[in-house]
C-alpha positions, 0 to 999 in steps of 0.5 A, spaced: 244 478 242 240 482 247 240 482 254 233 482 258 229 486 263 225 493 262 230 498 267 235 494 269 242 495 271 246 491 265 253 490 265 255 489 257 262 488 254 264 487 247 267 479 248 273 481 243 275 485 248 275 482 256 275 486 263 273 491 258 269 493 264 273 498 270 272 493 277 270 497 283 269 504 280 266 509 274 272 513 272 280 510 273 285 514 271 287 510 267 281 505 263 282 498 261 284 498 254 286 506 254 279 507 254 275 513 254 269 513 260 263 517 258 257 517 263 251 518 259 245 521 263 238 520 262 235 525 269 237 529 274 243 528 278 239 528 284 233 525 281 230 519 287 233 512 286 227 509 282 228 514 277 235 516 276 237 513 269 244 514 267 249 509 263 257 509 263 260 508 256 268 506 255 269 508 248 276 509 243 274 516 242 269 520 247 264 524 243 266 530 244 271 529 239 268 533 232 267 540 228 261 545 229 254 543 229 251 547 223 245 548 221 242 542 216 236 544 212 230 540 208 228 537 215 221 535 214 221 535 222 217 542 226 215 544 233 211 549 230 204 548 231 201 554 228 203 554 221 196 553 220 190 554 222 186 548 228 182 543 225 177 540 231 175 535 225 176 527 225 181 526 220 184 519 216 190 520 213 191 514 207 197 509 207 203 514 207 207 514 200 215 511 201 218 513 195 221 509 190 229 509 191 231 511 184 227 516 183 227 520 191 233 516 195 231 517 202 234 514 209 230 514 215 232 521 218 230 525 210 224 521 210 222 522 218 215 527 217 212 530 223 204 529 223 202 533 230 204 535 236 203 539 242 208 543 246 215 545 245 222 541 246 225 548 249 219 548 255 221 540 256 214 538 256 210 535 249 209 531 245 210 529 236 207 525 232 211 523 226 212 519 220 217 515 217 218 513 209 225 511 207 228 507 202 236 506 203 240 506 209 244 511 213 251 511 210 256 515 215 251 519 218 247 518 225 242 520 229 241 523 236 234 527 239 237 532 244 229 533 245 227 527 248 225 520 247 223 517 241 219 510 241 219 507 234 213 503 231 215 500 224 211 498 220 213 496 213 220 494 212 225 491 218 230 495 221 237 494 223 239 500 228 246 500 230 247 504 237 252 506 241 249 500 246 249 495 241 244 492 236 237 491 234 233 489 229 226 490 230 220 488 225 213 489 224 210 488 230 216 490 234 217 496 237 223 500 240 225 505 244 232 510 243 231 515 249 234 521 250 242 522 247 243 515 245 246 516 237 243 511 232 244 509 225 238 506 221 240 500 216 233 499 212 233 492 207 227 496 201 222 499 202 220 501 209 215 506 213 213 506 221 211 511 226 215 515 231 212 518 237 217 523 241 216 524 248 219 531 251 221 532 257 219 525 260 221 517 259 217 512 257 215 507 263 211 501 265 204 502 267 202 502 274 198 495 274 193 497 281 187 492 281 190 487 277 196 485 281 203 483 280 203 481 273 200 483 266 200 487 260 207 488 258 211 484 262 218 487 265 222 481 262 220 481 255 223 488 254 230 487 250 237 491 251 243 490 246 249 487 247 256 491 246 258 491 240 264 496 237 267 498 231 274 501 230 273 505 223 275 511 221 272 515 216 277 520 212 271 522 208 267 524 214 262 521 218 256 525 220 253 526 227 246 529 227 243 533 232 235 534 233 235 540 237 230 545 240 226 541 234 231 543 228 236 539 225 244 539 226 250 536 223 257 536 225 263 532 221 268 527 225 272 522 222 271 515 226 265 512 226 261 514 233 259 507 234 266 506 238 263 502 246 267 496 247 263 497 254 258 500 258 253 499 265 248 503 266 240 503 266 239 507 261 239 504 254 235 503 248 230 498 248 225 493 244 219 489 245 214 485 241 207 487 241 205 479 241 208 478 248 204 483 250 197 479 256 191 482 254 186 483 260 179 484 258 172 483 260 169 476 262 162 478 264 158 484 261 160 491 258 168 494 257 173 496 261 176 502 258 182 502 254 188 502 259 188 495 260 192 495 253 197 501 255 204 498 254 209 504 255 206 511 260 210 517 259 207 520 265 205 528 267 206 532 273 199 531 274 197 524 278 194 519 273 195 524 267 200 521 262 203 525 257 202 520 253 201 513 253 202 508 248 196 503 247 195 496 243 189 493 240 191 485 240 188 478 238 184 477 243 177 474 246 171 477 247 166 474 250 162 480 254 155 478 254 148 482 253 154 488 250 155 492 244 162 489 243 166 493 238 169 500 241 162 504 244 161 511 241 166 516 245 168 523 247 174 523 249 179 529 254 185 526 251 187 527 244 187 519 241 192 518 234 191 512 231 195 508 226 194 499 223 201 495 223 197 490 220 190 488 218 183 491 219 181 495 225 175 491 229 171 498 229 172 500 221 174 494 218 174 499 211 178 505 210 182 504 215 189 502 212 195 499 214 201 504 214 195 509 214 193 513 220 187 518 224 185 521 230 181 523 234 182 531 238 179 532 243 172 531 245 171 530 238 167 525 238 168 519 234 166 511 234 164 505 230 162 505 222 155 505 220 157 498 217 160 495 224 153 498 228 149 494 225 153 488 224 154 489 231 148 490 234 145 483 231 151 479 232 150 472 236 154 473 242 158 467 242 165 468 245 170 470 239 177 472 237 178 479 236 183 483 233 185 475 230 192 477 224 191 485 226 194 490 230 192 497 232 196 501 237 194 508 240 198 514 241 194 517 246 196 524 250 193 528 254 195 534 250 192 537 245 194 536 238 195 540 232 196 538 225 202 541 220 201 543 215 205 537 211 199 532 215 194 537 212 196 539 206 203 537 202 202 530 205 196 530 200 194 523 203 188 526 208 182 522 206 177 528 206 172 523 206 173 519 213 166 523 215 162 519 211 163 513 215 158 515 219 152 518 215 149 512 214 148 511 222 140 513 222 134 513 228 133 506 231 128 510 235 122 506 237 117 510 243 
C-alpha cells in the first residue's frame, strides 16, 4: 500500500497499532505505546521552507542501539577516480553478468559495482554510476548510504525493499529512490540486475516546467510512499546494519531487526514511480526540442540551470516532425551523458546496445546515430509514427565529468571494445 504525492507532508501508522502517532507535538515525554521518537533529517535546520526535508519516526528501539561499525571489506564500491588512467573514448558496456546463485550467491549490496563517477562524498558534491547483479535476498543485514541519495532502476528481476518507512515493491520500469540515511533491505525473487545513480550532496526533485506550464512530464501525484509497517523481532544470532560511508562500507551487529516504525511523519521518505505514467512532450511541427523535455528527477547544483545530475527517459511516443531527421542528431555535448536499456532497442542503435547493458558518452566526446539507423533515417517517409514503442532508455546525465573504475574498464570484462565501428561505415553524401 503507498501513500501518493512527490514531498508531501504524509502522516502513516501501522494499523495493528492506533493513535500510534503523538497529537499536537514532536517529542512527548512519554510516546504512545512507550515508543521511541527519532527525527531523521534530510537538510539543514535552517534550510528554507521549500527545502527542509526531515521526518519523525516512533520505533520500539532507537537506532542508536548497536555495536561499533567496523570496517567491511570485499566491497566492490569506490570513489576513487584515479585508480586508472581517463579515457575520453565512447564506451559500450554489454549486459552485465548476474552470476548463478549455487556458484557465486550474491545479494543486493555484494553484488553493488561502481562503473563511474566524479567528485567525493566527504566534499558533499558528486556523483556515482553503479551496477547491481544479485541472486538472493538480504538476510539479517541492511542498508544505509551516509553519502547521499541512491535512485535505483531495476532492470531485470522485481525487488521488494523493507524500509524503515514501509514497503516497496518495484519492477522493471519502475524506479525508486531511497534518500539519504533511510535503512533499507532488498529481497530478490532469482536473478536480478539494475543500475543506481547516487547523488552526494543534493536530493533528487522535479524539474522546473517553465513554458509548458503547470502540468507535464512526471506528475507530483504519481510519485508512491509506503505505508507503516513494523515488525518486532529479535535476532539473537545478530542482525547487520551497513554503513556507506565517506565511499566504503561498514557494519555494526545488534539483535533486533531495525525495521521497528510502528509510526512516522515527515516529508522526508523513500519513493517510487512508474516510468509509463511519465507525459512526453515533443515536437509537433519540425526539427527536436532537446532532451530535457524528458527529465524526470533533477538534483540541482549551486549554478542556475546546472544539474548535477539529472535522470532522463526515452518513452513510447509519436513522432511526427516534418522535413526532420528524426532519431537523436549527432552531438557534442558540455555534459557527460551515461546510458543504459530497461527493455527493447534504442531508436538510434537498435544493434549492440542491450538491455542490462550500458554506455556513455564523456564530455564533448562526440557521438550520435549508427551508419544503419542514418541512412535508414535519412529515407524514411515522414509519416507520424510510435517511437520507442515496447523500449525503454533512460539517461543519467551530469554536469560533472566522469571517470570510469578500473572494474568498468577492465575486471568487469564487459567493455564492448568494438562500439567505435558503428560509426565507420558513415561515408561522404557530399554532392557541390
Amino acid at each position: 500500500q503507498y501513500m501518493s504525492g512527490f514531498g508531501n507532508e504524509h502522516v502513516s501508522e501501522d494499523p495493528r497499532c492506533p493513535g500510534a502517532l503523538p497529537e499536537g507535538q514532536n517529542n512527548p515525554q512519554v510516546c504512545p505505546y512507550s515508543l521511541y521518537a527519532e527525527q531523521l533529517s534530510g537538510s539543514a535546520f535552517t534550510c528554507p521552507r521549500p527545502t527542509n526535508k526531515r521526518s519523525w519516526l516512533y520505533r520500539i528501539l532507537p537506532s542508536v542501539c548497536h555495536k561499533p561499525f567496523k570496517p567491511l571489506e570485499d566491497s566492490h564500491l569506490t570513489h576513487d577516480w584515479d585508480e586508472v588512467d581517463p579515457d575520453p573514448n565512447q564506451l559500450r558496456w554489454k549486459p552485465f553478468e548476474i552470476p548463478k546463485a549455487p556458484q557465486n550467491k550474491l545479494d543486493f549490496v555484494s553484488g553493488l559495482h561502481t562503473l563511474c563517477g566524479a567528485g567525493e562524498p566527504r566534499g558533499r558534491n558528486g556523483i556515482a554510476v553503479h551496477v547491481f547483479v544479485c541472486n538472493t535476498s538480504m538476510l539479517d543485514r541492511c542498508l544505509y548510504n551516509s553519502d547521499g541519495d541512491f535512485l535505483i532502476v531495476p532492470q531485470q528481476g522485481k525487488l521488494l525493499i523493507t524500509t524503515e518507512f514501509g514497503k516497496m515493491l518495484v519492477e522493471p520500469n519502475e524506479i525508486c529512490v531511497i534518500q539519504q540515511g533511510m535503512r533499507f533491505s532488498v529481497e530478490v525473487f532469482g536473478e536480478t540486475r539494475g543500475y543506481i545513480l547516487e547523488v552526494y550532496g543534493a536530493h533528487f526533485e522535479l524539474p522546473d516546467l517553465g513554458p509548458i506550464g503547470a502540468n507535464g512530464l512526471a506528475n507530483p501525484r504519481d510519485f508512491l510512499v509506503p505505508v507503516a509497517w513494523y515488525e518486532d523481532r529479535q535476532v539473537p544470532g545478530g542482525y547487520t546494519v551497513i554503513s556507506k560511508y565517506q565511499g566504503k562500507l561498514f557494519a555494526a551487529q545488534q539483535d533486533f531487526s531495525p525495521f521497528n516504525v510502528v509510526a512516522w511523519h515527515g516529508n522526508y521518505t523513500p519513493y517510487k514511480y512508474h516510468l509509463e505514467k511519465f507525459m512526453v512532450i515533443n515536437s509537433v511541427a519540425f526539427d527536436h526540442a532537446d532532451p530535457s523535455i524528458f527529465t524526470v528527477l533533477t538534483a540541482k547544483s549551486t549554478r542556475p540551470g546546472v544539474a548535477i545530475a539529472d535522470f532522463v527517459i526515452f518513452p513510447p511516443r509519436w513522432g511526427v516532425a516534418n522535413n526532420t531527421f528524426r532519431p537523436p542528431y549527432y552531438h557534442r555535448n558540455c555534459m557527460s551523458e551515461f546510458m543504459g536499456l530497461i527493455k527493447g532497442h534504442y531508436e538510434a542503435k537498435e544493434e549492440g546496445f542491450q538491455p542490462g547493458g550500458a554506455s556513455l558518452h564523456s564530455m564533448m566526446t562526440p557521438h550520435g546515430p549508427d551508419a544503419d539507423c542514418f541512412e535508414k533515417a535519412s529515407k524514411a517517409k515522414l509519416e507520424p509514427e510510435r517511437v520507442a514503442e515496447g523500449t525503454m532508455a533512460f539517461m543519467f546525465e551530469s554536469s560533472l565529468s566522469l571517470a570510469v573504475t578500473k572494474w568498468g574498464l577492465q575486471t568487469s570484462n564487459r567493455l564492448d571494445k568494438n562500439y567505435y565501428k558503428c560509426w565507420e561505415p558513415l561515408k561522404s553524401h557530399f554532392n557541390p
